[in-house]
N, C-alpha and C positions, 0 to 999 in steps of 0.2 A: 122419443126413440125407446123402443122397449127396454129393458134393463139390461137382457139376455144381449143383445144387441151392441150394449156400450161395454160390457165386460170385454165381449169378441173384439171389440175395437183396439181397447187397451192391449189386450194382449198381442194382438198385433205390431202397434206403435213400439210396446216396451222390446221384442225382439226387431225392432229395428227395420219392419218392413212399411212399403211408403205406403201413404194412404194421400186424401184428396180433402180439403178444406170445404168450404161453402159454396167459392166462387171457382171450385176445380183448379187452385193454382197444384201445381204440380210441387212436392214436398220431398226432401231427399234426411237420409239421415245417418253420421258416420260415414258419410262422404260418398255414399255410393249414388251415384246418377240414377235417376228415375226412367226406368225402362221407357214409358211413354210420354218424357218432356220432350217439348219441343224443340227440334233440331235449329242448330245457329241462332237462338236467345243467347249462347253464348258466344267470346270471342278466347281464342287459346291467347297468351301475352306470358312475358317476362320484364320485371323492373328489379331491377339494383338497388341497395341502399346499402350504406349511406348514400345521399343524393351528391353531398359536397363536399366527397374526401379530402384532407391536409394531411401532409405527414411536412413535420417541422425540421428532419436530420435526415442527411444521407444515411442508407441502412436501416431507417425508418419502414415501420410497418403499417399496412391498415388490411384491416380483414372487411371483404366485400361481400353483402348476401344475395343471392339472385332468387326472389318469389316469383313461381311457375306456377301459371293456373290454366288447367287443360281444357280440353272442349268443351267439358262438362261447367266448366265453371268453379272449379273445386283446387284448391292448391295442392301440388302434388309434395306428397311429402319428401321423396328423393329422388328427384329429378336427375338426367344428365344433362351439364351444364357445359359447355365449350367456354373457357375466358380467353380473351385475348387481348394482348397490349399493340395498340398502334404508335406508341413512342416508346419503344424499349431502351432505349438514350435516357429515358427518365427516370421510368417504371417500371417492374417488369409484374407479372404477374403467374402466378404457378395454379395448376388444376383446383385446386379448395377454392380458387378468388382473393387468397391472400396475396396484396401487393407492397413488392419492395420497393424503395426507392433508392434510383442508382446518377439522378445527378436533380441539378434544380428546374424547375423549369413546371408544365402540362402535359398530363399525359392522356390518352382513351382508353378507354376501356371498355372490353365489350364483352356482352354475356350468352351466348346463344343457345334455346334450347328449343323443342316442337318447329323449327325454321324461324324461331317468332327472335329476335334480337333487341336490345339495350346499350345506351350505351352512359358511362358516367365520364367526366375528368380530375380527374387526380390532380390538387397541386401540389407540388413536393418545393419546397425552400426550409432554409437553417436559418434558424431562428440561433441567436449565441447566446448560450447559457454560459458561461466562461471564457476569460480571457488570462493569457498567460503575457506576461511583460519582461524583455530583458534585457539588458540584465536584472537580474535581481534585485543588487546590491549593486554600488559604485562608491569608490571614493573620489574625492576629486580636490584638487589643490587653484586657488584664485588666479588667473580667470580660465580652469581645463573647463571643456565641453563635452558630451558626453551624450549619444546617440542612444534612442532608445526605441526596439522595437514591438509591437504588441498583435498576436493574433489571437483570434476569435475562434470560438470551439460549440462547433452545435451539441445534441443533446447524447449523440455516438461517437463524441470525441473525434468531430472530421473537423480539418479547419476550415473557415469560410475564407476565402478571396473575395468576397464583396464586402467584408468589413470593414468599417470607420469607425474613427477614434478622435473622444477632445479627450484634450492632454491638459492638464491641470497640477498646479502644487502646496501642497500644504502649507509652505513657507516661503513665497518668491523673493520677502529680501533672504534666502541663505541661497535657494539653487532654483532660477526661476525657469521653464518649458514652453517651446513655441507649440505653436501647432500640431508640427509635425514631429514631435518626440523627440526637439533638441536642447540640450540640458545646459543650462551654464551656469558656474560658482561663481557663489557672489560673496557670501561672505560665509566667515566661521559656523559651522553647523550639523543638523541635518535637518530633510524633511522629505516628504514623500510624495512623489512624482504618480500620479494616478491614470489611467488611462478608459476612459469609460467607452464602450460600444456601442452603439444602436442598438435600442431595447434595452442598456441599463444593467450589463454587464460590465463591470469591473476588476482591475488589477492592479497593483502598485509595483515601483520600488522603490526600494530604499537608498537616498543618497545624501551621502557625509562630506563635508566641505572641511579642509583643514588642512595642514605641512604633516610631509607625508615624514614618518621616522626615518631616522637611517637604520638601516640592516645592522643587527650583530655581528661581528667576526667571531665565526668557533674559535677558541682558545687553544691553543696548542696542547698535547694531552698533557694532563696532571697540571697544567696551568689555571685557574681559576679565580678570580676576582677574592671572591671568597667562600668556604663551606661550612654548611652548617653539619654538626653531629653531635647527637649525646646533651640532648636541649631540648627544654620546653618553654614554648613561646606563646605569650596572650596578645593578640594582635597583631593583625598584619605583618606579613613579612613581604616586603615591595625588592624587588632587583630593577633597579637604575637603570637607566638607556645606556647601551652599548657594554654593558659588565654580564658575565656570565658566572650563574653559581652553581654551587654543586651540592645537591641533600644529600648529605653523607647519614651514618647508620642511625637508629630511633630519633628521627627527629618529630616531636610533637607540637603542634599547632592549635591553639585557639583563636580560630579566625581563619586570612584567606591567605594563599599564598601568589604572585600576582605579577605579569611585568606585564609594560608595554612594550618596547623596543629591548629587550634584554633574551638572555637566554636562561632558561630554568631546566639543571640536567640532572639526570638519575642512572648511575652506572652500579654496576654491582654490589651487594651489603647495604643499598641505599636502603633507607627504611623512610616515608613519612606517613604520619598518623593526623587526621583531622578530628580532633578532639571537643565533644561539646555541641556541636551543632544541633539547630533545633526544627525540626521540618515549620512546625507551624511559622516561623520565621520566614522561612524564605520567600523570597518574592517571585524569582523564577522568569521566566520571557529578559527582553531585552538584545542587544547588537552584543554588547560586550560588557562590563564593568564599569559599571554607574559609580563612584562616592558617594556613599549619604543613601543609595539605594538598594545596594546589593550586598551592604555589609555583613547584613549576617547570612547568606550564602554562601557560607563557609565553603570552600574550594580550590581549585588550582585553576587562574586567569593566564590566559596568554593573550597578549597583544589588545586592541582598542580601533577608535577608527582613527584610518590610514596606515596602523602599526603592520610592525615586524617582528615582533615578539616570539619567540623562538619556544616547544616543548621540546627536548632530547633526552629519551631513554631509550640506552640501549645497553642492557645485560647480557648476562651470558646465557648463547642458545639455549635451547631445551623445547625437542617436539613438543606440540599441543594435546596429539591423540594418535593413538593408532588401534587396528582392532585383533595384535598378536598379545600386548601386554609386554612385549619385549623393547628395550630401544636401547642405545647404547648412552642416551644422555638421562637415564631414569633414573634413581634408585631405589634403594630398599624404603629409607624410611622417606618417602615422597608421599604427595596428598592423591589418592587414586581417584574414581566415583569410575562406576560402568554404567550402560543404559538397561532399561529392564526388554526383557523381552516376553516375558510370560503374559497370555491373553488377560486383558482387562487390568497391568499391571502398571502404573505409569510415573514409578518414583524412582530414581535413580538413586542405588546405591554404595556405599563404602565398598573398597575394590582393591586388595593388597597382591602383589606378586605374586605367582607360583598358583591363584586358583582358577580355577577355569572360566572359560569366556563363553558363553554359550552360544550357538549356533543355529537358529530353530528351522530349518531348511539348506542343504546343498544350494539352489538355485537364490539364497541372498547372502550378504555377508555377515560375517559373526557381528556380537555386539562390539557397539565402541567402546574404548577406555580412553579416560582423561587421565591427564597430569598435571595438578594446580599447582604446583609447586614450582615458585623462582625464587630467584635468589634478590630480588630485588620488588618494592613494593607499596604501594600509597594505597591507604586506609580512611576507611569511613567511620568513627564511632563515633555515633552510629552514624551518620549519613557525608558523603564530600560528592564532591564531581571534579569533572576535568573539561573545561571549556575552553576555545581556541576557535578566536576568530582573527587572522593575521592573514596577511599579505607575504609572507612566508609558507613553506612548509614546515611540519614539524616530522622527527621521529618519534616512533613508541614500538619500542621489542623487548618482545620477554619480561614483561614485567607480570605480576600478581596486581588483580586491581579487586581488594573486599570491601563490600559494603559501601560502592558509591551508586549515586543517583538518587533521587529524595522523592518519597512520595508518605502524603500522611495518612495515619492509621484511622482518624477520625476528626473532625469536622466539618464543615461544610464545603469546602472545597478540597479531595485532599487528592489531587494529580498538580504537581509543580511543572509546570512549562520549561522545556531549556534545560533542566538539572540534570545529566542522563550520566554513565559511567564514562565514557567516548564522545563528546559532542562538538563536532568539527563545522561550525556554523557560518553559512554564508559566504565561506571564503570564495568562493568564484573557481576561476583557472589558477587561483595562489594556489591553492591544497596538489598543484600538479605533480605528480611526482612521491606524490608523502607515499608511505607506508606502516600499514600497522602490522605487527608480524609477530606470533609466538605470545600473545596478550592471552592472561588466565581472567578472568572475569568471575569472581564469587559472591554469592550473593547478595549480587545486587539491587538495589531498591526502587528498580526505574529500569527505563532501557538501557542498552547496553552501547552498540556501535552506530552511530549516528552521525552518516555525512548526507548533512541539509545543506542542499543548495552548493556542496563543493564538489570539484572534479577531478579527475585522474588518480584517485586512490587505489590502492591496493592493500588488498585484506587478504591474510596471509597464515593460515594454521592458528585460527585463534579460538577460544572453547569460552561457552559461559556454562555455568552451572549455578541452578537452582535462583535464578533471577524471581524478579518480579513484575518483569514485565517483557516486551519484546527483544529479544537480544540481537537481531539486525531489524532498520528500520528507521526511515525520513520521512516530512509531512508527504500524507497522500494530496494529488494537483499540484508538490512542486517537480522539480526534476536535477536528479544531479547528473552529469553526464561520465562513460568511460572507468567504471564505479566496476572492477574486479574484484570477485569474492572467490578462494581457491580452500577447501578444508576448512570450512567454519565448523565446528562442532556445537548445537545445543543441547544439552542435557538438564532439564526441568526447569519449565517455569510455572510459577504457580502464584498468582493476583490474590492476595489477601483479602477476604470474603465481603470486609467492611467496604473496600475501597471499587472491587469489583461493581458492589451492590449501587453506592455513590454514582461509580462514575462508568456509567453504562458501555463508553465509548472504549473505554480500557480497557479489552481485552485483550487476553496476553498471548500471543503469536510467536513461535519461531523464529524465522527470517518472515519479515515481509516487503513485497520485492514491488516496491513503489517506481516510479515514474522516470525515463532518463532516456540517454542513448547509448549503446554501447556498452550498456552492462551485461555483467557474465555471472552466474554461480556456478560453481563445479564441485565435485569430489567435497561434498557436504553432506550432513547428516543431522537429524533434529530427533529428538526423542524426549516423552516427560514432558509433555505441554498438558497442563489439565487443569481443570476447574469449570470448565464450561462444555457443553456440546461444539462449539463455533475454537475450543480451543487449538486449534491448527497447527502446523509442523511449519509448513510454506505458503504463504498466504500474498497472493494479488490481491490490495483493494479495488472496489469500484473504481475509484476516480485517477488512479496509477498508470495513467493511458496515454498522457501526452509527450513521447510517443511508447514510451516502456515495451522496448523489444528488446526483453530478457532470453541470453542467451541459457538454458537452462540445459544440465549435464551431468550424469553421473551421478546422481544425489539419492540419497536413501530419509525416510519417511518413516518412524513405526513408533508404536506403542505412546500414540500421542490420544488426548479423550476425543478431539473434534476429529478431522481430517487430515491425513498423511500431506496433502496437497491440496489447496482451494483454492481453483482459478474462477474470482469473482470478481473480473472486471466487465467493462463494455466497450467491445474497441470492436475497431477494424483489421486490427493488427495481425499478423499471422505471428504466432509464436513456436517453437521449434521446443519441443519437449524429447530429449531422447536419455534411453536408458534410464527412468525413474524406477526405483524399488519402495514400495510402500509394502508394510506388514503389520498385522494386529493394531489399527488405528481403530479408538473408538466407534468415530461414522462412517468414514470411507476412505478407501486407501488413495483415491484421485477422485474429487468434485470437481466442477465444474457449476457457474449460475446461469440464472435466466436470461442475461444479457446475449445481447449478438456479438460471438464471437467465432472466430477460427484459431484454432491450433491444432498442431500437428505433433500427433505422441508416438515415436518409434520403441522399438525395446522395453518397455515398460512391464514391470514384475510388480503382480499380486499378490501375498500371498495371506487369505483370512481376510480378507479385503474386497469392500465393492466400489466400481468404477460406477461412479453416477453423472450421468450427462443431462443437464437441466432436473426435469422430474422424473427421467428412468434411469434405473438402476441394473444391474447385472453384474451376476459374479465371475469374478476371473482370476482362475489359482494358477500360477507360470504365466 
């Protein structure tokens, strides 16, 4: 071919216009059909892929693609596709081909475009990633029995109806389980009742075999077994079954202070001080108060298993917060802190009578003021806790609680399990009734208010300031039930850089508003959460879903480093969000994650603040 010839050629090809091979096959290029191919070589079609969709959970997704190739033989790059579900009982499917799943079972699917149609089947089944068992906890005296139930939870937290369960015990000479999740004491003990799923999901409880205490009688007032005041003690100090004692003014402690069946009470001018304790000591986890184990956990023990061991403090009133600065139970020389308000400001500081509160907006409210000051009060130096696991309720009002809950500054493990300022463990339906009411909370070394696994509390005008960790907050995946929170006040948390750095999972939160039924937060206020982007005011974990239908109301959000509010859970749940005020929060004044959820946010005030839903974002000021 002449040269002249093959240039002409090229330049042809390189813009893209068809040319003809050797054998005349017909050549197309950039998709465009060859004016003179031959008609019907081709066939127009559509196919779907994936070919053999699963989704494993109700609310479960899978995204369907449908390849279109038109007369020409060429895939069409955006096609219109018709989808359509022929078992919407199962599946359903929306315009993109994205298909939900909305029960178990086969669904069809079909994809239609040029008249040409496809079709796939979708199977949807719950696969159980999680089982929850309960009770929980049981005590149980030779020979009670003790029913146990356990449901299975797919990967969106729905429960399955088609789950099975072998029942198994750790220990069957103490409490051995039939089959069917029924429990009987056998001898002195405990051990842990397990219950496994299909597919190899697992849950336990915990159950204690033993003579159950008898109950305390409250003492008649100013009656008392005996009081301590104006003492310093190296070692334990135990109150005896059925005696009730009273810490009267600076009482100091080296070591625990402890009862099983006994009452341990703190009324006005009460002072005690936990002196000496050493975090790298403690051991931390555990039901209750080991011998031999949890000796140096220096702290305040109530009750054991099957006890009744009794906490009671109750001081004299005094509001926790309000945001005039005025109150009739305050005074002049009382311990103040206000919240910051100023953009990018998140330290909460000294706050004396008579100076201003500032206001950064008509449409939210002024800052908060605390009042850490009572008149009664149990100390950590440096570190105590107050634990209680009883078959009782206890009281706790108005007290100053400084420097409890234990976490260490440096070694290899340093979050202590169990050690918290508040930690009201396991009790069941016993915590019925309790109340925490008018609690100053300062700088604490750990979490703060902590009912794992107990029900019917009420949390009552209680403030922490400058914590070190979360100041409301139970395991996420357990659930306490009917758990009322009314005017909690947080004002600064901030996770020490070493411990942070450690222990990845400890991030310091607000309130974080875990797993239950029947809970409520209201007329609450978080400010001063910082150290991290993720450091949050109000925070839903993931896994806080079974069934956690928090009632949420009136709450204010600001000047925290992460997010005013972060709802990052994955549920089915609908939640009821009204009247939230977020302002000058780090990241956003209300997130939300990638998980499938619904909620519903009424009255909701922005203000310097973005409302981010999944990966968009937008601003909203009022």
């Amino acid at each position: 071919m002449p040269r002249v010839a093959l240039a002409l050629l090229s330049g042809l090809l390189a813009f893209g216009l068809a040319a003809c091979d050797a054998t005349m096959n017909p050549l197309t290029t950039n998709g465009i059909d060859d004016v003179n191919a031959s008609k019907g070589n081709s066939k127009k079609s559509i196919t779907i892929s994936p070919r053999n969709p699963r989704i494993d959970a109700l609310d479960g997704e899978v995204q369907l693609e449908a390849t279109v190739v038109n007369g020409g033989g060429k895939v069409m790059s955006d096609p219109s596709v018709k989808w359509v579900s022929l078992d919407p009982e199962v599946a359903t499917v929306n315009k993109s081909g994205r298909v939900t799943a909305v029960g178990v079972g086969e669904a069809k699917i079909t994809a239609t475009a040029q008249g040409e149609s496809d079709v796939v089947t979708v199977t949807v089944q719950q696969v159980i990633v999680a089982v929850e068992v309960s009770p929980s906890y049981a005590f149980l005296e030779i020979p009670e029995t003790q029913q146990l139930s356990a449901v299975g939870w797919d990967a969106n937290d729905n429960p399955v109806p088609t789950a099975s369960f072998t029942w198994s015990s750790t220990k069957p000479g103490v409490a051995r389980v039939d089959s069917n999740g029924m429990v009987t004491a056998v001898t002195a003990g405990e051990a842990e009742i397990t219950a496994t799923a299909n597919g190899g999901a697992k849950a336990s409880s915990a159950i204690a075999v033993g003579e159950r205490g008898v109950p305390p009688s409250d003492p008649p007032p100013g009656e008392w077994n005996r009081v301590l005041a104006d003492t310093s003690i190296v070692g334990d100090v135990v109150v005896p079954d059925g005696e009730a004692w009273l810490i009267g003014a600076n009482v100091r402690v080296r070591g625990n202070v402890r009862t099983v069946n006994g009452i341990i009470a703190l009324r006005s001018g009460s002072s005690l001080t936990f002196v000496g304790g050493d975090p790298a000591k403690y051991v931390g986890g555990g039901m209750h108060f080991v011998p031999g184990t949890h000796d140096n956990d220096y702290g305040l023990w109530i009750g054991g298993m099957g006890a009744n061991g009794k906490l009671d403090i109750s001081c004299t009133p005094k509001t926790g917060w309000n945001r005039t600065g005025v109150n009739p139970t305050w005074a002049a020389g009382d311990e103040y802190w206000i919240a910051p308000t100023v953009v990018k400001d998140y330290l909460p500081k000294r706050w004396s009578p008579g100076q201003s509160i500032p206001r950064i907006d008509p449409r939210v409210p002024a800052a908060e003021v605390a009042n850490v000051t009572r008149d009664c009060e149990i100390v950590g130096a440096p570190t105590g806790h107050i634990h209680i696991h009883s078959t009782s309720p206890s009281r706790i009002e108005y007290v100053r609680l400084e420097g409890l809950g234990v976490t260490l500054l440096d070694g290899d493990k340093r979050f202590t399990s169990g050690r918290y300022a508040i930690h009201l463990h396991h009790m069941g339906s016993a915590s019925r009734g309790m109340v925490i009411r008018g609690v100053a909370a300062v700088g604490s070394r750990g979490r703060v208010y902590v009912p794992h696994i107990s029900h019917g509390i009420t949390f009552e005008d209680n403030v922490s300031v400058n914590s070190w960790n979360s100041a409301f907050w139970w395991d996420p995946g357990d659930r306490s039930d009917d758990i009322t929170v009314d005017r909690l006040l947080v004002l600064g948390i901030r996770m020490p850089e070493s411990v942070a750095t450690a222990e990845s999972e400890q991030i310091g939160r607000g309130a974080v508003l875990d797993g239950g039924a029947g809970v409520s937060i209201r007329n609450s206020a978080v400010a001063g959460v910082r150290g991290r982007p993720s450091s949050d005011g109000f925070f839903w974990p993931v896994r806080a879903t079974r069934p956690a239908g928090w009632v949420f109301e009136d709450n204010v959000a600001h000047n925290n480093e992460g997010a005013g509010v972060r709802f990052y859970l994955r549920t089915s749940h609908e939640h009821e969000m009204h009247r939230t005020t977020t302002y000058r929060n780090g990241v956003n004044g209300i997130r939300t994650g990638q998980y499938f959820n619904v909620s519903h946010w009424t009255g909701a005030t922005l203000i310097d603040d973005v409302f981010m839903l999944g990966t968009r974002s937008g601003k909203r000021d009022g």
